[in-house]
N, C-alpha and C positions, 0 to 999 in steps of 0.2 A: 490261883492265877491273878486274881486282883491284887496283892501284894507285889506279885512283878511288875503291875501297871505304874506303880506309884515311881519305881522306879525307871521305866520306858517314859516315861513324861518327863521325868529329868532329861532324860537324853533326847527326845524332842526338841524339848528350849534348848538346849545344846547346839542340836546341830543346826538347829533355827539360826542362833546365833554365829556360828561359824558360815555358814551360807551369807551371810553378808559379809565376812570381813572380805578386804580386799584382795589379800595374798590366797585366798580358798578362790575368789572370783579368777585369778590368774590363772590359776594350774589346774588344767583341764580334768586330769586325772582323779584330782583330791572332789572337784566340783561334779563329777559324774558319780564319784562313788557316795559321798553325801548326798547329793541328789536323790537317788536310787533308796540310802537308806530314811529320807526324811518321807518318802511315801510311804515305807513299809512300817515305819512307826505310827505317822500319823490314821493310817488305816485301823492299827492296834492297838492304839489309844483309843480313837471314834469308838470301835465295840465294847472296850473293857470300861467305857466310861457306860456306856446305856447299858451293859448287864450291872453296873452297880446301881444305877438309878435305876432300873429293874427292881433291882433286888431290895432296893429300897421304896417300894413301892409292894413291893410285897409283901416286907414284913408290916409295912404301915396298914396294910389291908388286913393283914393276921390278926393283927391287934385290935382291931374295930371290930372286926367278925368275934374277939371275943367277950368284948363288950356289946354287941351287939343285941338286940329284941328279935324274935321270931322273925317277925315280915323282914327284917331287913336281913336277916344270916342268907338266903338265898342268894338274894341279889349278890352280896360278898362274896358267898363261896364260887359264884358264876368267875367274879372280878380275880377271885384268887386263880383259879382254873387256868384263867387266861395268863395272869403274869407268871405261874409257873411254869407253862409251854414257852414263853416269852423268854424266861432265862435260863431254858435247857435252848434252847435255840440259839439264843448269843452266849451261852459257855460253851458251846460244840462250835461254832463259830471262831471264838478267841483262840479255843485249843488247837483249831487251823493253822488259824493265822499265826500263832507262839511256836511253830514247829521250825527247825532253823530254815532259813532262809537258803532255795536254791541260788547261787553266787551270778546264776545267767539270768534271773528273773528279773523281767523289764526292757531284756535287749530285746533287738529285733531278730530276726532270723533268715538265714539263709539254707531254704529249700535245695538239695541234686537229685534230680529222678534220672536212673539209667537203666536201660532195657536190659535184661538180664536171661535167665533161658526161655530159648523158645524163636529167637532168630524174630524175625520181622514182629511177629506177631507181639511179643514182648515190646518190640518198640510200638507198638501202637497203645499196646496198656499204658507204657511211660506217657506219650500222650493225654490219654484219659487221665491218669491221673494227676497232670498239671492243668489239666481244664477243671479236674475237680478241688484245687484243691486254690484254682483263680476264684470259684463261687463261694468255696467256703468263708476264704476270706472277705468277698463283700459284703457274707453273712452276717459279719463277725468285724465289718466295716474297718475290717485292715486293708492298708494297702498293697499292692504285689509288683513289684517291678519287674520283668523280665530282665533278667541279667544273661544270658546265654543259651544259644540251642544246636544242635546238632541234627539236622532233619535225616530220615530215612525214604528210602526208595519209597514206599506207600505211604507217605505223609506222616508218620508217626516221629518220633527221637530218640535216638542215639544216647541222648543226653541231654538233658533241659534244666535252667537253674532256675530261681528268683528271689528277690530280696521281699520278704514280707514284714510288714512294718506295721506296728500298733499295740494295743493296751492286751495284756495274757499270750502276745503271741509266743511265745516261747513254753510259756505254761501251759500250753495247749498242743502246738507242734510239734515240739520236743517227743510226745509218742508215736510220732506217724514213721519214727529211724526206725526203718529194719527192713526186710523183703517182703513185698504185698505177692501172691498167686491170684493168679485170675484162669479162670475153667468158665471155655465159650467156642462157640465151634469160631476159627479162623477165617476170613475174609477169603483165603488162598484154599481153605478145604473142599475140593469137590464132595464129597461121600460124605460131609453133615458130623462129620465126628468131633466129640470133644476133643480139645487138647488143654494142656494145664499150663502156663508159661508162668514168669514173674518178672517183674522189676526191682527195681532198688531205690531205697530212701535214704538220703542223707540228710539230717538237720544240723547246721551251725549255728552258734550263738555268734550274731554279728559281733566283731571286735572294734572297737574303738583306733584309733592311731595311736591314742595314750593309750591303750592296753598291750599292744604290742608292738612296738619299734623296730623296725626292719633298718640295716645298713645297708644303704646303696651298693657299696662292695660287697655287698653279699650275695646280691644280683644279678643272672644272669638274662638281659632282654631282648628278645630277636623280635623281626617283624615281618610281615608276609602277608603276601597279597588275599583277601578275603575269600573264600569259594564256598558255594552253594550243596547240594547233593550232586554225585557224580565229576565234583571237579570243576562245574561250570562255572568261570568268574561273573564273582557278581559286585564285584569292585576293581577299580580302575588303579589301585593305588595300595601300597602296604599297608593299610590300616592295620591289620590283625596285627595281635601280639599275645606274644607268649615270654610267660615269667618263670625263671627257675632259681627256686631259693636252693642255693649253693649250699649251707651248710644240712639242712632237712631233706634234698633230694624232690619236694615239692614242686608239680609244673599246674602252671594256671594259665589256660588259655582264652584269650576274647574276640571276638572279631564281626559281633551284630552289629557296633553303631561306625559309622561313619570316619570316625578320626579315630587317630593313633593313640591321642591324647586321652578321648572317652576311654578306648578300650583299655588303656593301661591304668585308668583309674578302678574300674570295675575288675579288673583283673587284681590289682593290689585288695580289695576290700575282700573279695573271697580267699586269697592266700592268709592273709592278717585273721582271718576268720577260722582258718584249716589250722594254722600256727596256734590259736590260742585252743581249740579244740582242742588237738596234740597236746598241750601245756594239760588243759584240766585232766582228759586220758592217763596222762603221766601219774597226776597228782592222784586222781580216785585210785589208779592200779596199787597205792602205795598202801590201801584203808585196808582195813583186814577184813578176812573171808566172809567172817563170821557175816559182818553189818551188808557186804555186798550180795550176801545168800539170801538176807531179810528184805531189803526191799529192791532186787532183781539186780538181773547182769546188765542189764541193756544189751545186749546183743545186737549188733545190727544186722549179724547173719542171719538170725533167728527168723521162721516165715511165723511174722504175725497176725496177717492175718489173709485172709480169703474170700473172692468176688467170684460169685458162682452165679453164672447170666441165667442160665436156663430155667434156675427156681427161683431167682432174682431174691439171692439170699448173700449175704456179707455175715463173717464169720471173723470176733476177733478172740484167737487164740489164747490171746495174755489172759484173759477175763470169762472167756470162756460166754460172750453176748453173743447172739446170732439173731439179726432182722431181718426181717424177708421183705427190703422194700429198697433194695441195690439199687435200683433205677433212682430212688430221692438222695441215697448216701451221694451217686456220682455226680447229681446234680447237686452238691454241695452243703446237703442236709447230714454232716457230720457231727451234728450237737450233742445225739444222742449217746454215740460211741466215743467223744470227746470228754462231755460231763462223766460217765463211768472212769474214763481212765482216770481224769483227775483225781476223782474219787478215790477209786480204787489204790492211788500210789499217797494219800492222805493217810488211808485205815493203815499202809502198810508203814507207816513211817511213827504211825502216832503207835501204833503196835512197837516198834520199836522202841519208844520213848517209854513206852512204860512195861516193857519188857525188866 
């Protein structure tokens, strides 16, 4: 691994250098995707330089310990102890970070929770699970913007979005796509009975305007007046807007903030965002079976996982964790099943690598 370093630090000063010329400062495009890569190098320089001063510090300690006198080989072999945990530690570390690079890692992310079976109650899970997933993120001191909601008759939604914004968020939320099940007696149950409902999770990797270029004539934009649950206006004026990208069939509708003008910005960032999904979608479906068998489908049909109130246990399928402490998971103590996924899609990658 430390021979790849030698050459990742070329390319460092590299792209060091190219980050200032002028014409990289111009085009947005060229200045995000260097951007993007001068962290991921600079991260994997930092490690690959301290496992070789490590490593260098250990064989210097080998060598004393064999020179060494009685009273002192102890102390040595304590010293040795510790830098050989030291550089199993940062070479599992490097071999992380050396693994290729996800293409979305670093964007922000745009969350869609939608109530899915189970009629009302379903839409209240959607709920919970945007309230859980607003704590997670303050956990985790990302931002969350609310970008759209569709409320339901018992206060729950329809359909809820938001822009979450910060360092891993993508590395992290990126496994929460698929369908959650929640088993909990209903608000609407007389007789106390469980029922099982679920939602849906969408995760996009937010898209840049340099990553995807929409033509106005491609466009089709209506606008209409804002309503509440039941129809009730709750604007005076055609705020809302609705976008249909003409040649994909895509509709993106807005209509929480105020102006025509918000809504149609927010409404462009999630289309640009569905558009460039579509795009990687295309591209992975093209990779052969073999590599997609190894480390998963992504399915977003798939139920991954399950919130069972009663024994106040959470249950995630992929990985096969179950905690029994749902009441902290919803209150946004998602670290635990967050760190495993990571994890978990690490062993199955670097398993691949040396398959």
């Amino acid at each position: 691994m430390l021979e790849r370093i030698a050459g990742l630090e070329n390319e460092l000063r590299d792209v060091e250098m190219r980050l200032g010329d002028p014409a990289v400062q111009s085009d947005p495009r060229r200045l995000a995707e260097l951007g993007r890569r001068h962290k991921q190098l600079s991260e994997i320089v930092a490690t690959g330089r301290r496992l070789r001063s490590v490593r260098d510090d250990l064989d210097e300690a080998r060598r004393m310990h064999g020179a060494a006198d009685a009273a002192e080989r102890a102390e040595l072999r304590e010293m040795i102890d510790e830098l050989e945990t030291a550089a199993e530690a940062a070479a599992e570390e490097l071999r992380v970070l050396l693994l290729p690079p996800d293409p979305n890692e670093g964007r922000n992310v745009i969350v869609e929770i939608r109530g899915a079976a189970g009629g009302e109650e379903a839409n209240l899970f959607a709920r919970d699970l945007f309230v859980m997933y607003q704590a997670f993120a303050r956990r985790q001191r990302w931002r969350l913007e609310p970008l759209a909601a569709s409320p339901s008759d018992l206060g729950g939604y329809t359909e809820v979005s938001g822009l979450i914004s910060g360092d891993q968020a993508w590395t992290r939320m990126k496994h929460e796509a698929g369908t959650h099940r929640v088993q909990r007696v209903p608000v609407t149950e007389s007789q106390g009975r469980v029922h099982t409902s679920s939602a849906t999770v969408s995760v996009l990797p937010e898209a840049e305007e340099v990553d995807v270029r929409i033509d106005d004539a491609e466009l089709q934009v209506d606008v209409f007046r804002s309503s509440g649950p039941g129809g009730q206006s709750v604007n005076t004026t055609d705020s809302a807007v609705r976008i249909t990208h003409l040649p994909s069939g895509l509709v993106v509708a807005m209509q929480d903030e105020k102006s025509q003008l918000q809504n149609k910005q927010k409404a462009l960032r999630v289309l640009r965002s569905r558009l460039l999904q579509a795009e990687q979608d295309r591209a992975s479906a093209e990779q052969s079976a073999m590599r997609r068998g190894q480390v998963g489908g992504g399915d977003r049909s798939e139920k991954i996982r399950t919130y069972n109130m009663k024994e106040n246990r959470v249950t995630d399928h992929r990985i096969g964790v179950t905690l029994y402490k749902l009441d902290r998971v919803l209150a946004g103590e998602l670290d635990e099943l967050s760190d495993a996924l990571v994890q978990d899609e690490q062993r199955a990658l670097l398993a691949v690598g040396d398959a």
